[in-house]
MILUM-638684 format. One record per residue (C-alpha): residue number from 1; residue in one letter; x, y, z. Coordinates in pm, 1 decimal, always signed. Layout:
<pts>
PT pos code       c1       c2       c3
PT NUM    A        X        Y        Z
...
</pts>
This chain:
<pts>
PT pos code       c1       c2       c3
PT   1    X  -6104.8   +186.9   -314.6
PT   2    X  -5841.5    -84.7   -250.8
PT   3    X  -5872.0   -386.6   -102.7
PT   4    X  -5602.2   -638.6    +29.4
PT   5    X  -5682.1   -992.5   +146.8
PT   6    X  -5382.5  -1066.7   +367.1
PT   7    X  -5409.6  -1465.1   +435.5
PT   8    X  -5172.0  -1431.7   +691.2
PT   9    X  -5154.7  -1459.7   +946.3
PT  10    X  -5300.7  -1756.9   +879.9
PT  11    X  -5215.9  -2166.6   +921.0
PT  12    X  -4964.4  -2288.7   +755.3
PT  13    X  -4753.0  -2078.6   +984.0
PT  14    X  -4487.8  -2135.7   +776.6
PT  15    X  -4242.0  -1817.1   +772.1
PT  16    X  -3906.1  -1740.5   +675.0
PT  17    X  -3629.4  -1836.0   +926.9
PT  18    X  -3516.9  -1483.9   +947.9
PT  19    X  -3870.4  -1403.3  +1120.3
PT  20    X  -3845.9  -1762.3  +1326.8
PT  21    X  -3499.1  -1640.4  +1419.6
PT  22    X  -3635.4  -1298.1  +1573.9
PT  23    X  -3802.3  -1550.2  +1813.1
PT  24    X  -3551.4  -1824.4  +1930.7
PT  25    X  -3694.8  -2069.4  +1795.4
PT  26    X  -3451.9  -2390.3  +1829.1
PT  27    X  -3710.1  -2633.7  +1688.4
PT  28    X  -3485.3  -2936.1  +1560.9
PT  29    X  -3749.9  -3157.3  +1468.6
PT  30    X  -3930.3  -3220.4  +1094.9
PT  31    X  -4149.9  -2905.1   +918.7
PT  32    X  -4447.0  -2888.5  +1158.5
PT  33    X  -4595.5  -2575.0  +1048.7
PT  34    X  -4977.2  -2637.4  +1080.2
PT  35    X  -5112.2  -2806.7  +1384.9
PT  36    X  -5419.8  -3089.7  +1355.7
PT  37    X  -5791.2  -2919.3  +1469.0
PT  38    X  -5879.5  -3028.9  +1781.4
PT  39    X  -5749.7  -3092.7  +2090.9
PT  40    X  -5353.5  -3060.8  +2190.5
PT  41    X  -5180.6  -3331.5  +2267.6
PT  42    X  -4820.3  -3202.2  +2176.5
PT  43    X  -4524.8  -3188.9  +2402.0
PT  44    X  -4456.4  -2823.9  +2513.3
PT  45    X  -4159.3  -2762.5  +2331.6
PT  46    X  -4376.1  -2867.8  +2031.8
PT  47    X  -4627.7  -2615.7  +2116.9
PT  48    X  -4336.2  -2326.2  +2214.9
PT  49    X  -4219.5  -2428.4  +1820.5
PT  50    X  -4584.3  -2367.0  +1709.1
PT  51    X  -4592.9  -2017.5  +1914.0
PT  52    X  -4284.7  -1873.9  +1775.4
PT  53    X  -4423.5  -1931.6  +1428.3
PT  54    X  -4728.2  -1763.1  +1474.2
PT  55    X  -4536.5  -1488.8  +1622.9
PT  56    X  -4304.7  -1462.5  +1328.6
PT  57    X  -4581.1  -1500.4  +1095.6
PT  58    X  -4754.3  -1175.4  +1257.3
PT  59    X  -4442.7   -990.1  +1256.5
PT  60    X  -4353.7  -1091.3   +882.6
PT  61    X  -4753.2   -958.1   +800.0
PT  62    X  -4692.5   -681.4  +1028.2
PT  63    X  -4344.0   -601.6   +815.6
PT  64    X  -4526.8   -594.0   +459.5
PT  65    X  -4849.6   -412.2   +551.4
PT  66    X  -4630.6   -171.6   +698.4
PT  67    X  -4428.2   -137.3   +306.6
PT  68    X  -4838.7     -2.5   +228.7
PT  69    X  -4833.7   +226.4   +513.9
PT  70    X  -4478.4   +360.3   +391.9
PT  71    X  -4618.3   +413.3    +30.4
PT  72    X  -4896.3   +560.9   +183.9
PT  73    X  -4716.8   +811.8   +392.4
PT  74    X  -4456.0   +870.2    +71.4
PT  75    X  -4769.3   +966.3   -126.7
PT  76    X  -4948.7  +1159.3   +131.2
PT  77    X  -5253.4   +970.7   +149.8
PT  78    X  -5347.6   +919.5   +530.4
PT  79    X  -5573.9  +1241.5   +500.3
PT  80    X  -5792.9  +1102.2   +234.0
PT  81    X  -5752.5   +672.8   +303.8
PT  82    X  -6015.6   +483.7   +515.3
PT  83    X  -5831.8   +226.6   +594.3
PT  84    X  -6006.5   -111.9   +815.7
PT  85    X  -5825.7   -372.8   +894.3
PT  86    X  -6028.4   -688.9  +1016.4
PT  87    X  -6064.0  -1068.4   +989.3
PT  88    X  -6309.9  -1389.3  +1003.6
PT  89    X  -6183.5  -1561.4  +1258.0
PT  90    X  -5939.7  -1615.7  +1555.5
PT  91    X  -5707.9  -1886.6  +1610.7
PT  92    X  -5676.0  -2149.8  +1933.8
PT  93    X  -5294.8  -2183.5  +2020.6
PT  94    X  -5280.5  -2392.7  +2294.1
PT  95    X  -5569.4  -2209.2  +2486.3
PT  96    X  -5831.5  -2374.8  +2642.1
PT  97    X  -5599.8  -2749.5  +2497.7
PT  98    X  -5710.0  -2641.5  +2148.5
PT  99    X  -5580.1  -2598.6  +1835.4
PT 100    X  -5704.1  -2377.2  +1555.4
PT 101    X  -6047.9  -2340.9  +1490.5
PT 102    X  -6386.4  -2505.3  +1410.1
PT 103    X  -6343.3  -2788.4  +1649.6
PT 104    X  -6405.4  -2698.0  +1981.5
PT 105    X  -6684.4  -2443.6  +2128.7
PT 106    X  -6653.4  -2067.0  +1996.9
PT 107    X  -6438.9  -1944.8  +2275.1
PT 108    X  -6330.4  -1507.9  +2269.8
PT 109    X  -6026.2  -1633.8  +2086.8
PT 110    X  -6205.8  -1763.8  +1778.3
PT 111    X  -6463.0  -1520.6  +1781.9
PT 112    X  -6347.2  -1150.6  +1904.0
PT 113    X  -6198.1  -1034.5  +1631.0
PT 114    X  -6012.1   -719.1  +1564.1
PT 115    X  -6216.2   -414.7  +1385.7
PT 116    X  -5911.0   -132.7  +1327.7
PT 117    X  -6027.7   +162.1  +1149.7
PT 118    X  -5844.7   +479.5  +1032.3
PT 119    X  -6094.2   +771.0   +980.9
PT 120    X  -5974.7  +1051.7   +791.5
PT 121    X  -5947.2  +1354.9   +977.8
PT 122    X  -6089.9  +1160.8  +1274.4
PT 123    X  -6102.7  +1346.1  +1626.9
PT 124    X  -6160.0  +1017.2  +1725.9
PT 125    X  -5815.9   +851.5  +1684.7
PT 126    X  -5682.7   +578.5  +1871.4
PT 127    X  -6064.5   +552.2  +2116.2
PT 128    X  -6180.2   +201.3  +2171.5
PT 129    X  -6554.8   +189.4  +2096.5
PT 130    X  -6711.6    -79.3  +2267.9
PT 131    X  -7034.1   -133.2  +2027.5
PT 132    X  -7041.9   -456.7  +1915.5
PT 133    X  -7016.8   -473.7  +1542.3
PT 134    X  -6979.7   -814.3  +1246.1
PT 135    X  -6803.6   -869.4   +963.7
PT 136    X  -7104.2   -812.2   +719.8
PT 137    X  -7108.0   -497.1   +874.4
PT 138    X  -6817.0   -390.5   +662.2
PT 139    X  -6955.8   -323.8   +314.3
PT 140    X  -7226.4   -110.6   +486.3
PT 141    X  -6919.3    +76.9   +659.3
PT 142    X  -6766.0   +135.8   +341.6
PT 143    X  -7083.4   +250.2   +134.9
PT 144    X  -7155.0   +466.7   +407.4
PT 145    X  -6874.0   +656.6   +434.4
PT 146    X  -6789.8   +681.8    +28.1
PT 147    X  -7192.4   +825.8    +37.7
PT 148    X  -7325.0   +573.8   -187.0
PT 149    X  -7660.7   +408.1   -130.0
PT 150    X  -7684.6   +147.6    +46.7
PT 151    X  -7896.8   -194.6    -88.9
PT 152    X  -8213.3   -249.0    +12.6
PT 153    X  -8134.8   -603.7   +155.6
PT 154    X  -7871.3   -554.7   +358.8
PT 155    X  -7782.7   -823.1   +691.2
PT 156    X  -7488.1   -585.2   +844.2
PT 157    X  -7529.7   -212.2   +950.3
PT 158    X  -7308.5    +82.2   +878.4
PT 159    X  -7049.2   +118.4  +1165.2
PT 160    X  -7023.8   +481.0  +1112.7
PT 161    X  -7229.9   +586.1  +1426.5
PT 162    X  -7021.8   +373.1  +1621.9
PT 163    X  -6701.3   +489.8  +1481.2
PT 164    X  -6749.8   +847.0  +1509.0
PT 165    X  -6948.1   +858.0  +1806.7
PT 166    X  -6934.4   +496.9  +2008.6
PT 167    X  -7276.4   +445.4  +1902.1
PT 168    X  -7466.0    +83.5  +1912.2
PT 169    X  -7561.0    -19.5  +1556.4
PT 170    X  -7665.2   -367.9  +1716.1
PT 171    X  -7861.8   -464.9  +2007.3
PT 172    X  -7731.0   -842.6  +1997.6
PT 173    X  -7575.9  -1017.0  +1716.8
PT 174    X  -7561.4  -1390.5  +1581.6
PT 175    X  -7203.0  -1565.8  +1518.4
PT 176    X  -7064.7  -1915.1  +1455.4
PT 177    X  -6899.1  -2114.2  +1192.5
PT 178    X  -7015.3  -2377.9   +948.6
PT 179    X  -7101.2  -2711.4  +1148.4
PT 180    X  -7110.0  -2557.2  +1440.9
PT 181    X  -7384.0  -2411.9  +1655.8
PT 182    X  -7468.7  -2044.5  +1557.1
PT 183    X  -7437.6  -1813.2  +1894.6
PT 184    X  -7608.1  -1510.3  +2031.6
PT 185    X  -7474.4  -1217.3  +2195.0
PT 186    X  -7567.2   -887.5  +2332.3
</pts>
């Protein structure tokens, strides 16, 4: 068992200029890497400048998890590796005349996240399941699947059943973040 916590993507967007340069990104002005919470109230070439280094932030992540993904293939380990990739939160770019996070009301940007999972063996690969699923649904996942019990006191659910099958694991589910109102969802 291995796991990573990539920050990135992830504010400061601060990146290389190699990545920025992949981009176009002509931004003249001082280091503005890390836009204020709340609402916008940048110019738009400020925001384009913002963009383009989230963009070459995800590409420069997307460049070094792939240097795992090499070593995995070198050592032959896709047919034995569960691999999930996931994260706590989204990010506000400009949508909605947000920045960020934890400011404004929990729109699908902040709060569908990604759930990628890479099943051994999987006759499943590359479906969409549409059951809804949470982060502390993770550990679950992962004791599940390794056949080890699972705790008597858990709050998330194995995702197995929806992984291998499209299964619900949740009627409804609660989500938020701290300060904010917590939401439900079915």
């Amino acid at each position: 068992f291995l796991q990573l916590e990539l920050f990135d993507p992830h504010e400061p967007f601060y990146v290389m200029q190699k990545y920025l340069d992949l981009y176009g990104d002509t931004w003249t002005g001082p280091t503005y890497d890390w836009p204020n919470y709340g609402l916008v109230k940048d110019s738009p070439k400020t925001i384009e400048h913002i963009k383009k280094c989230y963009a070459a932030l995800l590409t420069m992540t997307d460049h070094w998890l792939g240097k795992l993904f090499d070593k995995l293939d070198a050592q032959g380990r896709w047919d034995d590796t569960l691999i999930v990739l996931t994260t706590d939160h989204g990010t506000m770019l400009g949508e909605h005349q947000y920045w960020m996070k934890s400011f404004m009301p929990v729109y699908n940007e902040i709060a569908r996240i990604p759930l990628i999972a890479h099943l051994p063996g999987s006759a499943r690969a590359g479906c969409r399941v549409g059951a809804l699923s949470q982060t502390t649904d993770v550990m679950p996942t992962f004791l599940d699947f390794f056949g080890a019990q699972l705790p008597p006191h858990l709050h998330g659910r194995s995702l197995r059943p929806a992984i291998e099958s499209d299964q619900s694991v949740h009627d409804s589910i609660i989500y938020g973040y701290f300060g904010m109102a917590l939401n439900l969802t079915d």
